[in-house]
C-alpha positions in Angstrom: 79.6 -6.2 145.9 81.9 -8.3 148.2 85.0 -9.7 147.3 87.6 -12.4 148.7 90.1 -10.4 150.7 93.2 -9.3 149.2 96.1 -11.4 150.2 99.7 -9.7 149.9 101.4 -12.9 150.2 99.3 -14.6 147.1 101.4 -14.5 143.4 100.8 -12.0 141.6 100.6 -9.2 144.5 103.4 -7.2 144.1 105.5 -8.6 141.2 107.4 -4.8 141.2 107.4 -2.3 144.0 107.9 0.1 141.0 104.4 -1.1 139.8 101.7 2.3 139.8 98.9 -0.3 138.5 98.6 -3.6 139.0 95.3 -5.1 137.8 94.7 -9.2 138.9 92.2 -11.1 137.3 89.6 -8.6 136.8 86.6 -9.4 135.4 83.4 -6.9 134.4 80.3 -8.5 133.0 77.1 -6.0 131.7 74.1 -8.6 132.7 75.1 -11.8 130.9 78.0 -10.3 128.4 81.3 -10.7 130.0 83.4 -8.0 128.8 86.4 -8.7 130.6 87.5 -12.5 131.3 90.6 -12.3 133.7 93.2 -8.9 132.8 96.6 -9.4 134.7 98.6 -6.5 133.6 101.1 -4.2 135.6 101.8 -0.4 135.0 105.8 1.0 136.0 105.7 4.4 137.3 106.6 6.5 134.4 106.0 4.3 132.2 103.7 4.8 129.1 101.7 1.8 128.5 99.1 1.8 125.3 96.6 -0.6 124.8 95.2 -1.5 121.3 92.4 -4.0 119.8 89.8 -4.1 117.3 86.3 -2.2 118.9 84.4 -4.2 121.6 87.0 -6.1 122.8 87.1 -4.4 126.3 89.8 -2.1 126.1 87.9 1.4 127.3 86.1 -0.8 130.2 89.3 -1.8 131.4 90.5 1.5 131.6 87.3 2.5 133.4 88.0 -0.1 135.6 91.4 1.6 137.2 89.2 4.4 138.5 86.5 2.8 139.2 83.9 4.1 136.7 83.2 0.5 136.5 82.9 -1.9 139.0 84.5 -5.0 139.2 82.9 -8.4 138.7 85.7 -10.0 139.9 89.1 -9.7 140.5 91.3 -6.9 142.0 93.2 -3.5 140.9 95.3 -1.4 143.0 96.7 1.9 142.1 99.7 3.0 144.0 99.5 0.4 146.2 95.8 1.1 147.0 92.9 -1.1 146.1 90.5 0.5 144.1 86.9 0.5 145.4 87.4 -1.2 148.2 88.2 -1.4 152.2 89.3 -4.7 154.3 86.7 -5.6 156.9 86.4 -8.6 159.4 89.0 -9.9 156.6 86.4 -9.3 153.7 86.4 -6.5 151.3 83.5 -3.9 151.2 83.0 -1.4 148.2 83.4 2.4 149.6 81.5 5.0 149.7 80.8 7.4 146.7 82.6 10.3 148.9 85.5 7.8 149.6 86.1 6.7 146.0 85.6 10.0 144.7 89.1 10.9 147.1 90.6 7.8 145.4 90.2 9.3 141.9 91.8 13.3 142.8 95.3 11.1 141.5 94.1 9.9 138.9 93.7 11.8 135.7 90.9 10.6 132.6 90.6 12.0 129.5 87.7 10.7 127.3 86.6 10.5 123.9 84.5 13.2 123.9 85.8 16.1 125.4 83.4 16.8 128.6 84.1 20.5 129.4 81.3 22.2 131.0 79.7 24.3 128.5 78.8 26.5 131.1 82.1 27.7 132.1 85.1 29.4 130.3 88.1 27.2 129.5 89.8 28.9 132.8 86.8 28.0 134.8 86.9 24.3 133.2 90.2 24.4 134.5 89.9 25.8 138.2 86.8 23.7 139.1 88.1 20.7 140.8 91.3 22.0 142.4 88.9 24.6 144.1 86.1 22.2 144.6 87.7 18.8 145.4 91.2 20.1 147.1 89.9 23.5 148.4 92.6 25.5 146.4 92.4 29.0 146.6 91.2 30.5 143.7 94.2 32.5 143.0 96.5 29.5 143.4 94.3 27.4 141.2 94.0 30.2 138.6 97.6 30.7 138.4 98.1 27.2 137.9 95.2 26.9 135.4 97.3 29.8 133.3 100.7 27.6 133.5 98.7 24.3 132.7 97.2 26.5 129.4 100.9 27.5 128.5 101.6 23.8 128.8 99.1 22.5 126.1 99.7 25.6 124.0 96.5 27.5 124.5 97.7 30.6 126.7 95.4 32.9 125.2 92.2 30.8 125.4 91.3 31.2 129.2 88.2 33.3 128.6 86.8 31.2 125.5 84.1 28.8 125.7 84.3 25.5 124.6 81.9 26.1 121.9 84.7 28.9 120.6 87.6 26.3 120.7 88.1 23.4 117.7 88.1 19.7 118.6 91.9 19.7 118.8 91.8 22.8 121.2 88.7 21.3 123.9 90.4 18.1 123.9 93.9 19.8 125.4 91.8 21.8 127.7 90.4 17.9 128.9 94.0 17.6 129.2 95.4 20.6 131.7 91.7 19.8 133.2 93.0 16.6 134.1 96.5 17.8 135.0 95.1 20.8 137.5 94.2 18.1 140.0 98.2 16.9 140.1 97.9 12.7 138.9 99.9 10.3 139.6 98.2 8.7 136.8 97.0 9.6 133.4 93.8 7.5 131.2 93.1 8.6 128.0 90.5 6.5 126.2 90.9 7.1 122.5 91.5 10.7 123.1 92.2 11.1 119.4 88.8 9.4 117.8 86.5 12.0 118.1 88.8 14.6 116.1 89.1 15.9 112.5 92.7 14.0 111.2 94.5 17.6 111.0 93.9 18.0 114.4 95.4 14.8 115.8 98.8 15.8 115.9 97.8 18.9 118.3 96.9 16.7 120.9 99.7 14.1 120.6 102.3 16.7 120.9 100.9 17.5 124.0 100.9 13.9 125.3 104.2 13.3 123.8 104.8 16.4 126.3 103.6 14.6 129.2 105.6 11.2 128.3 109.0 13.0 128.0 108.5 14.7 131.4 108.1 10.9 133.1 104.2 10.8 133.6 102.7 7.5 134.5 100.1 7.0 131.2 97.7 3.8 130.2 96.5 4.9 126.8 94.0 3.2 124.8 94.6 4.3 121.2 94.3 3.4 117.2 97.3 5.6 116.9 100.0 3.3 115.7 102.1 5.6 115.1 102.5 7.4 118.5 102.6 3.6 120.4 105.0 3.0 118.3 107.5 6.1 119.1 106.0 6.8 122.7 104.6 3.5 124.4 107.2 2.0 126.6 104.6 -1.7 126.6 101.9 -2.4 124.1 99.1 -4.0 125.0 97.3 -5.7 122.8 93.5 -6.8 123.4 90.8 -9.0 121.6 87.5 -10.1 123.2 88.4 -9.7 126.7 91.6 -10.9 127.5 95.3 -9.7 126.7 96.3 -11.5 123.5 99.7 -10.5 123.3 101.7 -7.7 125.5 105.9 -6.5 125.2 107.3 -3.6 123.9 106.2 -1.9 120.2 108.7 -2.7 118.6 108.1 -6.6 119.0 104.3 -6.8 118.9 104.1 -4.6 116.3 107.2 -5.8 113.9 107.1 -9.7 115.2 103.6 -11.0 116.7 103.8 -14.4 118.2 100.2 -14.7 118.1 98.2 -15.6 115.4 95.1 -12.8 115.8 97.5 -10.0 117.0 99.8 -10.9 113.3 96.0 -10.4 111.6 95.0 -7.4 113.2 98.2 -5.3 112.7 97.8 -6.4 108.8 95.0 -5.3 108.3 95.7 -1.6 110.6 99.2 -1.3 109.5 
């Protein structure tokens, strides 16, 4: 695909040099739906941003989008100052190569739904994969860090299980350190809590609560009110596309301006 060029000097670039993310008018149709119809939205570094919305309404494509597991229709998205997906030429904009993207995404951190370990390969092994693979740690180094990262999300004796040992609660903070071996900038989680039983939520928000406190850079989509609530910095929230209504918890989810955003929240609240 080929894009207008990126113009620094155009509004909207650069509203914050604090910004990690800044995402301008980006579009991302599937054949003839249009799933996203024009997202502005900035991330602060360190700043926890969660993003809410009754089911189709675009919010896991958009987070796809920052990394570029989904391609842009239209629009643009930078991360640290980096477009996504793209290179300037002759003053046009060309999609990279799979090799180059792929060295886009080692900052960037995703956690999904399900949790995606390799079945093949012990939680440590889960762990030690990309570091060793993608940034050609040593094994030791990556190991020892694996060990730390399992500390971390409260699993230190788990490195020899398989995920088919571990509960929902326990794979899905493995897909956590996984995500944290390769040293993001950036985290996505996309509903990381769905897919578990509800006594095992509270496992895994701990551990994100964790990763909040200590000042990482997070865009969460989540039906957990309660933890955008206490932990969000911005709430985001989303309805067919486009960002109905966006400021801090507290306001969106006590004193909606909007119309849908006041009927959702009564009916999740």
């Amino acid at each position: 695909m080929t894009v207008e060029k990126a113009n620094p000097d155009a509004e909207g670039w650069g509203q914050s040099t604090e910004a990690l993310v800044v995402a301008e008018n980006v579009h991302k149709n599937f054949g003839r739906l249009e799933v996203l119809k024009g997202i502005d939205l900035q991330v602060e570094r360190g700043e926890v941003m969660c993003i809410v919305g009754p089911s189709g309404s675009g919010k896991s494509t958009f987070l796809r989008c920052i990394n570029h597991l989904e391609k842009l229709t239209a629009g643009r998205l930078w991360v640290n100052g980096e477009l996504m997906g793209y290179k300037q030429k002759r003053g046009r904009l060309y999609e990279l190569r799979d090799t180059e993207i792929a060295v886009q995404r080692r900052d960037i951190g995703m956690v999904f739904q399900g949790f995606n370990l390799f079945p093949h390969l012990s939680v440590l092994g889960n762990i030690v994969e990309a570091p060793i693979q993608v940034k050609r740690t040593h094994r030791a180094e990556a190991t020892e860090r694996a060990l730390d990262l399992l500390d971390r999300v409260g699993l230190p004796d788990k490195a020899d299980d398989y995920p088919e040992q571990l509960s929902g609660g326990q794979q899905q903070r493995v897909a956590i350190a996984r995500a944290l071996a390769m040293d993001p900038e950036l985290m996505l989680f996309d509903e990381p809590t769905s897919a578990l039983d509800p006594e095992l939520v509270g496992e895994v928000l701990d551990v994100m609560r964790a990763l909040a406190e200590g000042g990482m850079t997070m865009v969460v989509v989540t039906h957990e009110m309660g933890f955008a609530r206490e932990v969000g910095d911005s709430l985001v929230f989303m309805d067919d596309g486009v960002v109905v209504e966006s400021g801090t918890p507290t306001q969106v989810l006590t004193d909606p301006w909007h119309e849908r955003t006041r009927s959702f929240f009564s009916k999740v609240l």
